[in-house]
C-alpha positions as CSV (number, residue, x, y, z in Angstrom):
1,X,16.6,-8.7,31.2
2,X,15.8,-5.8,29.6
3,X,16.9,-3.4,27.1
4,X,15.6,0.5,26.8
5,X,16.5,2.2,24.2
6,X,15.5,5.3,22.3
7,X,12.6,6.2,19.8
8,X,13.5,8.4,16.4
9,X,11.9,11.8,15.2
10,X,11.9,10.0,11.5
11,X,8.8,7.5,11.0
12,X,7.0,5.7,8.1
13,X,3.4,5.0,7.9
14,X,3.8,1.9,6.3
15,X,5.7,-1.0,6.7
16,X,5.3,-4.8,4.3
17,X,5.5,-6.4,8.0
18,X,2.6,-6.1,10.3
19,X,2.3,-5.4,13.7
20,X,1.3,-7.6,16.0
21,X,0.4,-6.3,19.4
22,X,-1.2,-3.4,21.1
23,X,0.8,-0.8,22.5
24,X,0.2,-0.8,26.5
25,X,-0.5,2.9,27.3
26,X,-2.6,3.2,23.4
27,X,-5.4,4.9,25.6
28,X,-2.5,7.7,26.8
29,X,-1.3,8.0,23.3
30,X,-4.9,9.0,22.3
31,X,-5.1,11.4,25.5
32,X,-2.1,13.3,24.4
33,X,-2.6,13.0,20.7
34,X,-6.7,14.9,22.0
35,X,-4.6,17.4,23.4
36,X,-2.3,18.0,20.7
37,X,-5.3,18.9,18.8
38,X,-6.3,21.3,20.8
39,X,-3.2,23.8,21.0
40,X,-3.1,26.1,18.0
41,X,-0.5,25.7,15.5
42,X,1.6,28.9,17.3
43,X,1.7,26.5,20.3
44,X,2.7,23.4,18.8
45,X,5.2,25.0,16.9
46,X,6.7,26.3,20.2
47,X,6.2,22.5,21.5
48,X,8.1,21.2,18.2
49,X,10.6,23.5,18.1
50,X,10.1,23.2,14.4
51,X,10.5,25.6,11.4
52,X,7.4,26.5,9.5
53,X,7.5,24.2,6.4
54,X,8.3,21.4,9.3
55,X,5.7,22.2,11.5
56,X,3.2,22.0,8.5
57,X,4.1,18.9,7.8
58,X,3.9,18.0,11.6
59,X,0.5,19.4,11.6
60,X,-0.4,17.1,9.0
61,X,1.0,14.5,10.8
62,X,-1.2,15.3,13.8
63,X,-4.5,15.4,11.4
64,X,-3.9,12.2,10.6
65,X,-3.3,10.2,13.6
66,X,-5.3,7.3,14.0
67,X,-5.0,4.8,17.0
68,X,-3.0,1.8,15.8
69,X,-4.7,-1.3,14.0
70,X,-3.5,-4.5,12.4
71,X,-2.1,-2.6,9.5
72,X,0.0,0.1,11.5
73,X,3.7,-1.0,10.9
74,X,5.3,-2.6,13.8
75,X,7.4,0.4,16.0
76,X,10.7,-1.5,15.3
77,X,9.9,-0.7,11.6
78,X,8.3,2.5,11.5
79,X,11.1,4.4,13.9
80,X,13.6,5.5,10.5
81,X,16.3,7.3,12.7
82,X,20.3,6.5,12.9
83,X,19.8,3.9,15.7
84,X,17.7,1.5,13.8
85,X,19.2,1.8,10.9
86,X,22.6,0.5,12.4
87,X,20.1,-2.5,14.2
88,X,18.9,-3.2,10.4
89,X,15.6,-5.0,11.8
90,X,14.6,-5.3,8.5
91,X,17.3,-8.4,7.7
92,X,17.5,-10.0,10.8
93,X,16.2,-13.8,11.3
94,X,12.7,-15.0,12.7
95,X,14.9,-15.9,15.9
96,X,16.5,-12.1,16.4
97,X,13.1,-10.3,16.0
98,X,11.3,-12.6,18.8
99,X,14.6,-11.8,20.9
100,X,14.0,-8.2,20.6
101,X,10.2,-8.8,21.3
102,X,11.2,-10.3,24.5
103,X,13.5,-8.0,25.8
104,X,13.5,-5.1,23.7
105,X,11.3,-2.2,24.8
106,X,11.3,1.2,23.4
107,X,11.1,4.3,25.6
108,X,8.1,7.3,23.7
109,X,6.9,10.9,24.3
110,X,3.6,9.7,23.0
111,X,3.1,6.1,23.4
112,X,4.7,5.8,26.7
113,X,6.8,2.4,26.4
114,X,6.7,0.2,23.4
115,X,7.6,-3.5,22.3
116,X,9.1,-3.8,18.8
117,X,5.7,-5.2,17.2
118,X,3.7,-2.7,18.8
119,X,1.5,-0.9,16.3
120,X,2.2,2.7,15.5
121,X,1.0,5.3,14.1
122,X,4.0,8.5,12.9
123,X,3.9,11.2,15.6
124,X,5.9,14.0,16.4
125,X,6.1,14.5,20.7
126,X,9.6,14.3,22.2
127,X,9.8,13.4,25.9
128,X,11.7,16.4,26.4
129,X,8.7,19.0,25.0
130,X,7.9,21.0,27.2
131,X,4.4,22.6,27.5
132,X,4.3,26.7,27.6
133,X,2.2,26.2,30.8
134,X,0.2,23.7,32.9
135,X,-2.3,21.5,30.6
136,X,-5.2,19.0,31.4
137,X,-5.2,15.7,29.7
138,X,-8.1,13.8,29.6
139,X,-7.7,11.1,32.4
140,X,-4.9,13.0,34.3
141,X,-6.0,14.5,37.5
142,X,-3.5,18.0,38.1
143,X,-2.4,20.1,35.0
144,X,1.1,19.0,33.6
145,X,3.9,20.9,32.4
146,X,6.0,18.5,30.8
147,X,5.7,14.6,29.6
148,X,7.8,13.3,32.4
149,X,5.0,14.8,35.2
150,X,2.7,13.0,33.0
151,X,4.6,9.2,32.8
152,X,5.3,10.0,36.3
153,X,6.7,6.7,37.3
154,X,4.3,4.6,35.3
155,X,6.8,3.5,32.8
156,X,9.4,2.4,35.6
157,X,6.3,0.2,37.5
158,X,5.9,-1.0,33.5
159,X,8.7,-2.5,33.1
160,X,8.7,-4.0,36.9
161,X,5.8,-6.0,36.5
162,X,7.3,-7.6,33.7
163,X,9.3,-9.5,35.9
164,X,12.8,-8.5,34.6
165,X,15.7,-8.2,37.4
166,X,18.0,-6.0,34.7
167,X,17.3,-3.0,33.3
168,X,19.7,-2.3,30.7
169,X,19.7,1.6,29.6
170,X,20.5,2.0,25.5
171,X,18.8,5.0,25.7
172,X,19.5,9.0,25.8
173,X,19.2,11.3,28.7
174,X,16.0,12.7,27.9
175,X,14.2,9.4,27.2
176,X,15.9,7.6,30.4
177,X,15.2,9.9,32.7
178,X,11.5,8.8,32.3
179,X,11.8,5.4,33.0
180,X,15.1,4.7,34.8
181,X,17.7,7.1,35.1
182,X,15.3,9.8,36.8
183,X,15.4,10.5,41.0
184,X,12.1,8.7,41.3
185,X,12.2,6.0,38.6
186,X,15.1,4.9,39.6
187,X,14.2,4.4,43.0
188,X,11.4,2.8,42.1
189,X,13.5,0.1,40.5
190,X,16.1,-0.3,42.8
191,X,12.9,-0.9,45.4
192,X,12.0,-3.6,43.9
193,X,14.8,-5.4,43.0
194,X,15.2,-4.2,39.6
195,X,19.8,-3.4,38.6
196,X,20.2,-1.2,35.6
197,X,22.7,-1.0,34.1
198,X,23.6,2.1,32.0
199,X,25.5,1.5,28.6
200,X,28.0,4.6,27.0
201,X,29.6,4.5,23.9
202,X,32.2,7.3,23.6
203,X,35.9,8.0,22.2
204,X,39.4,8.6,23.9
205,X,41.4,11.5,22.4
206,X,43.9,13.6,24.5
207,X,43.3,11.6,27.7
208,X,39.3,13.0,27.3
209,X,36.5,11.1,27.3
210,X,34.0,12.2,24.6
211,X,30.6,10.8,23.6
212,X,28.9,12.5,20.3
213,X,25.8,12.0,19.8
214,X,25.5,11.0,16.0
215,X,27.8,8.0,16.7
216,X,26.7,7.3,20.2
217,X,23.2,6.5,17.8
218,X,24.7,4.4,15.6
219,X,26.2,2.4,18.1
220,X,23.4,1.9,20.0
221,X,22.1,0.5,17.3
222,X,24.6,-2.2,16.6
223,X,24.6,-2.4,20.6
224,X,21.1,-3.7,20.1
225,X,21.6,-5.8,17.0
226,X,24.5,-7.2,18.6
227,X,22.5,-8.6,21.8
228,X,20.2,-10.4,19.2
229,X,22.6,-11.8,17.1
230,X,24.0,-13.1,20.6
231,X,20.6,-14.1,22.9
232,X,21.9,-11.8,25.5
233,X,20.2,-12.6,28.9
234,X,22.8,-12.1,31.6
235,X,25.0,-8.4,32.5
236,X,28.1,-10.3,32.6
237,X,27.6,-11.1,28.9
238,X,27.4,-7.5,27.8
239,X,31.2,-6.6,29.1
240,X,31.5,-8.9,25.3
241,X,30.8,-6.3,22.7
242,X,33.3,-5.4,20.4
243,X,32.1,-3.9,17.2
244,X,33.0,-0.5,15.4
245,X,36.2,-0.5,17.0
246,X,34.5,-0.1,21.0
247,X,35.3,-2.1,23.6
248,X,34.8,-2.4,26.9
249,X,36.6,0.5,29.1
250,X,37.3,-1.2,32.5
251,X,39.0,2.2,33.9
252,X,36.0,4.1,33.2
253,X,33.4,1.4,33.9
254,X,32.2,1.4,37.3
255,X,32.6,-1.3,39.8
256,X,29.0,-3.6,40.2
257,X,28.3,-3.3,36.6
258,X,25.8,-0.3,37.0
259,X,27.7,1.6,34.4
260,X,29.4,0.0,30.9
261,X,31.8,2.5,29.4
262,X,32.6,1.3,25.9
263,X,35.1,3.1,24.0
264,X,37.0,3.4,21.1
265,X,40.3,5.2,19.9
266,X,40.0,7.8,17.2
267,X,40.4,6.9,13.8
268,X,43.6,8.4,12.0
């Protein structure tokens, strides 16, 4: 089994922990971070959809990144967003950090797919960008327009030839749609053999089913710390979470276990 989840905009170049392995697509991550450099700042701007003082600091960003080396903090570590702060990686055991090693995997714009010890260097490229017309990366036959013509299905045959049967999706729209939730990913996975099984977190008020974003991150998060603390391996195991007030919604869940609905009444 398998669990995808989300990167974070937010990152730190340092970390007391070092990585430990090499990311798997490190050569596409210094492909894309090439081309990067070679838009103007007008264009990356447009790319970022950033403000000027945060597209300086993205610029420096850019200038500075270096492919990742024994000191580059692990991308469990480095990723600073909502989502891992709720998972709190930093004070979990020996035991729950090789458990997300094994079946944790972490969907990127710029590193493609990622293992919690993976080396990383701060970046700023969200799988949803958008490029303002067809580009040439070095090693990429056609022009692309957009990161998911450039994963292509890559990421999907990744995570097949791990040898998982379970694909369980933690992750948003935009990042799942590049690895398992997408028209050809997805029948990729189901080709060979591969269930995923999609995970929402949402509330019940007025008879309406609503998931937010902010706290769909945050409990994501404790999704993920959660199947740590626990060993999770098998689907029928995840039906167990209840934390934050969520629980499983059998109404809304659908029938075979593709789709977990876990939801929560409002708070007073």
């Amino acid at each position: 089994m398998r669990l995808v989840i989300s990167p974070a905009k937010k990152m730190v170049a340092e970390d007391s922990l070092p990585s430990v392995t090499t990311p798997r697509f490190a050569s596409d991550a210094q492909a894309l971070t090439s081309l990067l450099r070679s838009l103007p700042a007008e264009k990356l701007q447009r790319l970022w959809r950033t403000s000027d003082a945060l597209t300086a600091r993205c610029l420096a960003t850019l200038e500075a990144w270096e492919p990742a080396g024994p000191a580059s903090p692990p991308a469990l570590l480095a990723y600073q967003g909502i989502q891992y702060a709720r998972m709190a990686p930093a004070v979990m055991t020996q035991r729950q950090l090789d458990y997300l090693q094994d079946h944790l995997r972490i969907l990127s714009g710029l590193y493609g797919l990622l293992r919690p010890f993976d080396g990383v260097c701060p970046y700023r490229l969200e799988m949803g960008a958008k490029f303002s017309e067809p580009l040439c990366v070095v090693g990429q036959g056609a022009p692309v327009c957009n990161l998911y013509q450039y994963w292509g299905d890559r990421l999907a045959w990744a995570l097949v030839q791990e040898g998982t049967d379970v694909l369980v999706n933690v992750a948003s729209e935009e990042y799942a749609k590049a690895a398992c939730s997408g028209s050809g990913t997805s029948e990729l996975l189901a080709d060979a053999g591969v269930q995923v099984v999609t995970c929402l977190f949402g509330t019940e008020k007025g008879g309406r089913w609503l998931q937010r974003a902010t706290a769909a991150k945050e409990t994501r998060g404790t999704f993920v710390r959660w199947c740590a603390e626990h060993e999770v391996c098998e689907v029928g195991e995840l039906s167990g979470f209840e934390e934050a007030g969520y629980r499983l919604d059998e109404e809304r869940s659908q029938a075979g276990s593709h789709r977990l609905v876990f939801s929560r009444l409002p708070q007073e």
